[in-house]
C-alpha positions as CSV (number, residue, x, y, z in Angstrom):
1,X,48.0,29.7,8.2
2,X,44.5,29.2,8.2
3,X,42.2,28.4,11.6
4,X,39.3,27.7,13.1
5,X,38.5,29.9,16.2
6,X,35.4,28.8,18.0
7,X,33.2,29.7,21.0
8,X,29.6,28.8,22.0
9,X,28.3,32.1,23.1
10,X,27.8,35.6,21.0
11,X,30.8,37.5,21.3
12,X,30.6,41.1,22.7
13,X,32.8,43.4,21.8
14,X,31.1,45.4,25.0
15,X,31.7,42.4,27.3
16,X,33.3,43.7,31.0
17,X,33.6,40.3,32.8
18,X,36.2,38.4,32.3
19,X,34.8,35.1,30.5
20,X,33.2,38.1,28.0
21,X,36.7,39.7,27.8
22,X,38.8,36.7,27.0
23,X,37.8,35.0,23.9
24,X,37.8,38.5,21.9
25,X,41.3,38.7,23.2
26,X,42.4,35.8,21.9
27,X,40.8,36.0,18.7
28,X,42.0,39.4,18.0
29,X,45.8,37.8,18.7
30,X,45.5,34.9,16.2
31,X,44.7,37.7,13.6
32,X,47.4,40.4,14.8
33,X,49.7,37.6,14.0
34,X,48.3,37.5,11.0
35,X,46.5,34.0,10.8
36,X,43.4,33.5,8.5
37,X,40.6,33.0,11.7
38,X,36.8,31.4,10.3
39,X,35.1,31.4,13.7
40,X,32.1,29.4,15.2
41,X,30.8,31.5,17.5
42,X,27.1,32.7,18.9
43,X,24.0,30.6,19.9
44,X,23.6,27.2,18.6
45,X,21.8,27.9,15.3
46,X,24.7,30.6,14.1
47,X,27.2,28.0,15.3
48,X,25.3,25.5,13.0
49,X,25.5,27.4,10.0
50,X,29.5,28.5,10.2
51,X,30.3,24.5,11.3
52,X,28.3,23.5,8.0
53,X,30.2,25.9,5.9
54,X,33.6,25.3,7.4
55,X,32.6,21.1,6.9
56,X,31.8,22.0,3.6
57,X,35.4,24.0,2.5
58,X,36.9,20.7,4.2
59,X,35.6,18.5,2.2
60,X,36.6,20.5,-1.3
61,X,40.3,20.4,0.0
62,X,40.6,23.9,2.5
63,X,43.3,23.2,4.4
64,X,43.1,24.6,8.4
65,X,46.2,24.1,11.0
66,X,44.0,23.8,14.1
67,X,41.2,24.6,16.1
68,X,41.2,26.8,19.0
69,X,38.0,27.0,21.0
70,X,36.8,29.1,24.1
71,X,34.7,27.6,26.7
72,X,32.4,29.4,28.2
73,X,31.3,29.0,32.1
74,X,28.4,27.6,31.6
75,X,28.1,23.8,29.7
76,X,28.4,24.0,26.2
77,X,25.0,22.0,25.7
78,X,23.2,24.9,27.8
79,X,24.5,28.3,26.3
80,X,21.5,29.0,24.2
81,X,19.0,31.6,25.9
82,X,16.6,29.1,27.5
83,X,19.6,27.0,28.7
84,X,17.7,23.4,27.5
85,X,20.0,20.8,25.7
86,X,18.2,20.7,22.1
87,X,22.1,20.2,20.3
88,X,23.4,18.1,22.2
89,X,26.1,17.2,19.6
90,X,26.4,20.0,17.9
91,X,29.9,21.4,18.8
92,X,31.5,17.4,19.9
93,X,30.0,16.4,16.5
94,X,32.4,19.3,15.1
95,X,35.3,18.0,17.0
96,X,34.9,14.5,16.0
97,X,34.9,15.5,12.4
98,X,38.0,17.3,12.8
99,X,40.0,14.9,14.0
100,X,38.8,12.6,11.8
101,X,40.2,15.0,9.0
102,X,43.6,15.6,10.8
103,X,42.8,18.6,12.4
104,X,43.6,19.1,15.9
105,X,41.5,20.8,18.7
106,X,42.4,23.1,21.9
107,X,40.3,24.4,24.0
108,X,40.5,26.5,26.8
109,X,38.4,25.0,29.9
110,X,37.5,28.2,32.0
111,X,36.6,27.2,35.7
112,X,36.2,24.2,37.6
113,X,33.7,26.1,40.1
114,X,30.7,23.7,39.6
115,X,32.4,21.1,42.0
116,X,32.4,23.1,44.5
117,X,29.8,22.8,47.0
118,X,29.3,27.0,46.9
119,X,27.9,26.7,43.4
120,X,24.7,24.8,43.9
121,X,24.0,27.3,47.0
122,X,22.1,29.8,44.7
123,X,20.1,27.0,42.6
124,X,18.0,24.8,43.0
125,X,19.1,20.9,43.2
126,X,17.2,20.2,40.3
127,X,19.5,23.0,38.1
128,X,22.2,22.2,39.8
129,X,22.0,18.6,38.8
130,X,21.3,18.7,35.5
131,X,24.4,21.4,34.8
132,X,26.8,19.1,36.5
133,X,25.8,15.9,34.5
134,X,26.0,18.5,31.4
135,X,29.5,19.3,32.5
136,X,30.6,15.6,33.0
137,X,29.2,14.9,29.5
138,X,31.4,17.4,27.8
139,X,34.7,16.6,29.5
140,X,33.7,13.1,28.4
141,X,33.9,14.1,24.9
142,X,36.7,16.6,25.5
143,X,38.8,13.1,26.3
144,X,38.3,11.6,23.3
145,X,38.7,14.4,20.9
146,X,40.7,17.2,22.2
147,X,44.6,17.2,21.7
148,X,44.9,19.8,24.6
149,X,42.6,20.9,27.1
150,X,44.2,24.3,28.5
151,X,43.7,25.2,31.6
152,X,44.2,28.8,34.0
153,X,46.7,27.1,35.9
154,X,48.4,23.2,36.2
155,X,47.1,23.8,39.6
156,X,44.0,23.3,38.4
157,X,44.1,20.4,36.4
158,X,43.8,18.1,40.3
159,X,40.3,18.9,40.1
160,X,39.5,18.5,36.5
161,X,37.9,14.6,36.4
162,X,37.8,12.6,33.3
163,X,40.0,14.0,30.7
164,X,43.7,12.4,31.5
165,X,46.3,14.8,33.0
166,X,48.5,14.4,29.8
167,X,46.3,16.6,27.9
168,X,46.2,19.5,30.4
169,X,48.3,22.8,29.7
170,X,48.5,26.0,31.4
171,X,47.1,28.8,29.7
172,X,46.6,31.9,32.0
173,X,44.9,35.4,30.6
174,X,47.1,37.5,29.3
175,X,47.1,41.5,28.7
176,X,47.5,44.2,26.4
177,X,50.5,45.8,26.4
178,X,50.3,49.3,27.9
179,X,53.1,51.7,29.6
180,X,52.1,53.4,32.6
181,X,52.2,57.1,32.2
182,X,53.1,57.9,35.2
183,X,55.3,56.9,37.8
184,X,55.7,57.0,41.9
185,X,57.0,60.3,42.7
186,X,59.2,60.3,45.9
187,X,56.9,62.0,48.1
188,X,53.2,61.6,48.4
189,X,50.7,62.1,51.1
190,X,48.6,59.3,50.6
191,X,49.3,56.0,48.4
192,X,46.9,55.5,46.0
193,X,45.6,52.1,45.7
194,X,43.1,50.7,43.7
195,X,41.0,47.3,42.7
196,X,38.9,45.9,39.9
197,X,36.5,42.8,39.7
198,X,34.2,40.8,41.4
199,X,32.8,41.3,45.0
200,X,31.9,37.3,45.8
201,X,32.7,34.8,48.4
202,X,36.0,34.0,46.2
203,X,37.0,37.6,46.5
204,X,37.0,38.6,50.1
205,X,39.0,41.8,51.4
206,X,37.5,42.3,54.4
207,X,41.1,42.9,56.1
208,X,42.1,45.1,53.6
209,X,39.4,47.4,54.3
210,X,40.0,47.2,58.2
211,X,43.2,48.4,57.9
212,X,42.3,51.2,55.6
213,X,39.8,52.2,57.6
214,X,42.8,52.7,60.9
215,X,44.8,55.3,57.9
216,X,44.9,58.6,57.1
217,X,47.6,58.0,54.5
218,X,46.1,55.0,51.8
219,X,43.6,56.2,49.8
220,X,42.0,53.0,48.0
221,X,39.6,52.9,44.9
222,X,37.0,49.7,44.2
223,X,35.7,49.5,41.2
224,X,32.9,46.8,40.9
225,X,30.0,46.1,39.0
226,X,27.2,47.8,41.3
227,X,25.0,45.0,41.6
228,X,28.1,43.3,43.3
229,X,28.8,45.4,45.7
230,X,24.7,46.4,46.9
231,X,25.1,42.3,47.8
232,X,27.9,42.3,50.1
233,X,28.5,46.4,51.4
234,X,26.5,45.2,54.9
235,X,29.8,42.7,55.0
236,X,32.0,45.4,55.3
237,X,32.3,48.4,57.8
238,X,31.2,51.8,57.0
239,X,33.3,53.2,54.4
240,X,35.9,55.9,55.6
241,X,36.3,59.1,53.2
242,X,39.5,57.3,52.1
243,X,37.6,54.8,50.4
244,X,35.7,54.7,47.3
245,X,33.2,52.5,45.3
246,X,33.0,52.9,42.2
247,X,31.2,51.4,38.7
248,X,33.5,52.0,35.7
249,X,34.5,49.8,32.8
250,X,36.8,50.1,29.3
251,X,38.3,53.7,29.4
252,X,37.1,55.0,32.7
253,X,38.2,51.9,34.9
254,X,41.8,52.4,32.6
255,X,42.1,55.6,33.8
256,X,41.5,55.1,37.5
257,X,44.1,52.0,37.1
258,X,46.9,54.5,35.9
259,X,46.4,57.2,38.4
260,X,47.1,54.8,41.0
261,X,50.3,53.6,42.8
262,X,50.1,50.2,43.4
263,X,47.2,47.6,42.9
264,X,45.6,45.0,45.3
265,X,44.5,41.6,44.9
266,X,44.8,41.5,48.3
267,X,41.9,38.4,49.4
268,X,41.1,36.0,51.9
269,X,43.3,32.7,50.7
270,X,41.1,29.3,50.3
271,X,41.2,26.6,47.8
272,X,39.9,28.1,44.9
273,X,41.9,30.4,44.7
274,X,45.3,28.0,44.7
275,X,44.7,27.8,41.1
276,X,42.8,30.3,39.9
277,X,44.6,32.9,37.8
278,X,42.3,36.5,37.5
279,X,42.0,38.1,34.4
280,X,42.8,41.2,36.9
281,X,46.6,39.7,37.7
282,X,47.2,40.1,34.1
283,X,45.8,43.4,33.8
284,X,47.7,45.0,35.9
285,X,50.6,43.8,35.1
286,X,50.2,45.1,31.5
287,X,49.5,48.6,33.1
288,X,52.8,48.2,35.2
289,X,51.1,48.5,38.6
290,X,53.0,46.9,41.4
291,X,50.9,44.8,43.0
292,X,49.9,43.7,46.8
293,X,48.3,40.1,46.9
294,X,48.1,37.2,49.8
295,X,50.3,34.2,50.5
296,X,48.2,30.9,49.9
297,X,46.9,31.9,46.7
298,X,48.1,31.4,43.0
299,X,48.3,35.0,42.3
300,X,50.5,35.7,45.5
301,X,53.2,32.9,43.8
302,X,52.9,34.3,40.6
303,X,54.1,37.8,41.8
304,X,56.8,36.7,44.5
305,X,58.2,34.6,41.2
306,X,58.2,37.3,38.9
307,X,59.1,40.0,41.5
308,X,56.2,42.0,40.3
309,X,55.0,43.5,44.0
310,X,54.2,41.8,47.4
311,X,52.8,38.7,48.9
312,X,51.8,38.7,51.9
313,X,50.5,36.7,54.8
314,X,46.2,37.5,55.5
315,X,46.8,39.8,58.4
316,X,46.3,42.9,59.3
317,X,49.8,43.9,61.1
318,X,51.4,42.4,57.6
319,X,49.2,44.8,55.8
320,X,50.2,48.1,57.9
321,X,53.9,47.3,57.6
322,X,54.0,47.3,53.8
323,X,52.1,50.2,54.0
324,X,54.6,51.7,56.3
325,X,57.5,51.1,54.0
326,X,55.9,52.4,50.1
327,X,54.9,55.6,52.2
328,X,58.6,55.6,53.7
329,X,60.4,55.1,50.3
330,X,58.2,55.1,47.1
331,X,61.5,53.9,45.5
332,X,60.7,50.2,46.3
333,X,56.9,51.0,44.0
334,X,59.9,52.3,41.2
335,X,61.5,49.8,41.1
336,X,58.9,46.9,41.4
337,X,57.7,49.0,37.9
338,X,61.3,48.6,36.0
339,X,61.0,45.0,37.0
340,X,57.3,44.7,35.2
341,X,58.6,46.0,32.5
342,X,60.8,42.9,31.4
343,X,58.2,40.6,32.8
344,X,55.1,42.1,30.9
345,X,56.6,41.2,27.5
346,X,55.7,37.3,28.0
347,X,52.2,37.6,29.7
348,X,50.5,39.5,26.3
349,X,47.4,37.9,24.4
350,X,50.2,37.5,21.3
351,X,51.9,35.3,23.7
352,X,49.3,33.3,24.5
353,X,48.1,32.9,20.8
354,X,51.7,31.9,20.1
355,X,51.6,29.2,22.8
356,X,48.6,27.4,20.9
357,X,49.7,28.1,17.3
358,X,53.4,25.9,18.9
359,X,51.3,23.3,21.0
360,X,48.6,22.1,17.7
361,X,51.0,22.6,14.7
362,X,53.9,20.4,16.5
């Protein structure tokens, strides 16, 4: 099977956010399953030159099964360095010559946070109005030529205008598959819990941080990217020595992940996050870390379904009393781990890859 993978950024085999972190993932799964993968990927004039060659094995009779592309969060028209729209049909050009040759396109729409009234707050109305007209013109194109526009969650798909419904599909992050070396032991004096990601107005854990602060018996680890945290810390209240900020990524942040006991995702519940699905979710489910998250959200339903941890209502008192009960029997963390372990298997990047190889080759 031969494939076209394509992306309209550079991709960074260094990346540490998410949107970075995802289309190497999913790249390197098409080719672990062993698929033949040309890919379109960097800046507009590197895209130009692989979509000219790939036009050109076309048209003397190569064969490709599908394309798969990764969005990226900004519009496609406006990824080059100084962000102005100088290809406008570059990459839709691309699609609608695919199609016209039978070959069908997938692409993985990353966040719908640009309708949302928080996104213009740090621009100015000009930028802002030019990125949303450049993200209504893409979807505009995505309708006519895309077979399916993935999505993080269906829950999503309510806010995505333009492109009909009957295209949408769910395609969450996935994970790499890693066993946890270690595991609850029966006693402990303090529960180790840790975090990884963003520190914005979407993630807010202000009441996980009260409570900690009221213990002697939780010890929690952030890790964020500094820059992050230096713009909210005045939020928060003065960190108790059972509290730790730290800036890690790759192997470092790994290792902090494994020596804990349980993981949080633990955040203030509003609309976003009914349907977003963090990278982080995934992660730590690959790592077999029980997890504490917060009714109202999308990652709180995914782990009361899958029985991967706790969800649990905003509140502090809520909060305490789980506590109470993983420092009164770290059985429950044991077996919340044996029950990952069957779940994990279908969350991997493999799976995911699989998934689109099904959904464009039907």
């Amino acid at each position: 099977m031969k494939i076209i993978f394509h992306h309209p950024l550079p991709l960074n085999p260094n990346a540490t956010s998410a949107s970075g972190i995802r289309p190497l993932r999913m790249l390197e799964a098409f080719k672990s399953l062993g698929y033949q993968v040309d890919v379109v990927a960097g800046y507009s004039a590197e895209r130009k030159v692989a979509i000219n060659e790939i036009k050109k094995n076309i048209k003397s009779g190569v064969k490709y099964d599908f394309i798969y592309s990764e969005s990226s969060t900004m519009p496609t028209v406006l990824t080059d360095p100084h962000h102005l729209p100088l290809h406008p049909l570059l990459d839709f050009g691309f699609f609608r010559f695919c199609k016209k040759n039978n070959i069908k396109t997938g692409l993985f729409y990353r966040d719908i946070y640009w309708l949302f009234d928080s996104y213009s707050k740090n621009l100015s109305w000009f930028k802002s109005t030019i990125a949303k007209l450049a993200y209504k013109y893409e979807l505009y194109f995505y309708k006519r030529y895309l077979e399916k526009l993935y999505l993080p969650s269906l829950e999503m798909g309510k806010y995505v205008p333009i492109v009909p419904s009957e295209k949408f599909i769910a395609l969450p992050p996935g994970h790499d598959t890693v066993l946890s070396t270690n595991s609850p032991s029966e006693q402990k004096d303090q529960l180790k819990l840790f975090y990884v990601g963003g520190m914005s107005d979407h993630y807010q854990m202000h009441t996980l941080f009260q409570v900690i602060n009221e213990r002697d018996d939780v010890e929690f680890t952030l890790c964020t990217r500094e820059i992050e945290w230096q713009a909210v810390k005045d939020e928060y209240p003065d960190l108790t020595k059972n509290i730790k900020i730290v800036h890690q990524s790759g192997e470092e942040m790994q290792a902090l992940m494994l020596a804990s006991d349980a993981v949080s995702i633990f955040v203030k519940p509003q609309e976003y996050r009914e349907f977003a699905a963090p990278v982080k979710l995934y992660e730590y489910l690959g790592n077999r870390k029980p997890i504490i998250a917060s009714q109202g959200t999308l990652a709180g339903k995914f782990v009361t379904d899958n029985k991967i941890g706790w969800s649990l209502p905003y509140a502090e008192t809520a909060l305490h009393e789980l506590f109470d009960q993983l420092k009164a029997n770290s059985k429950l963390l044991i077996n919340v781990q044996a029950q990952m372990n069957s779940v994990a298997q279908n969350h991997t990047w493999q799976a995911r890859a699989k998934q689109v190889v099904k959904d464009l080759t039907q």
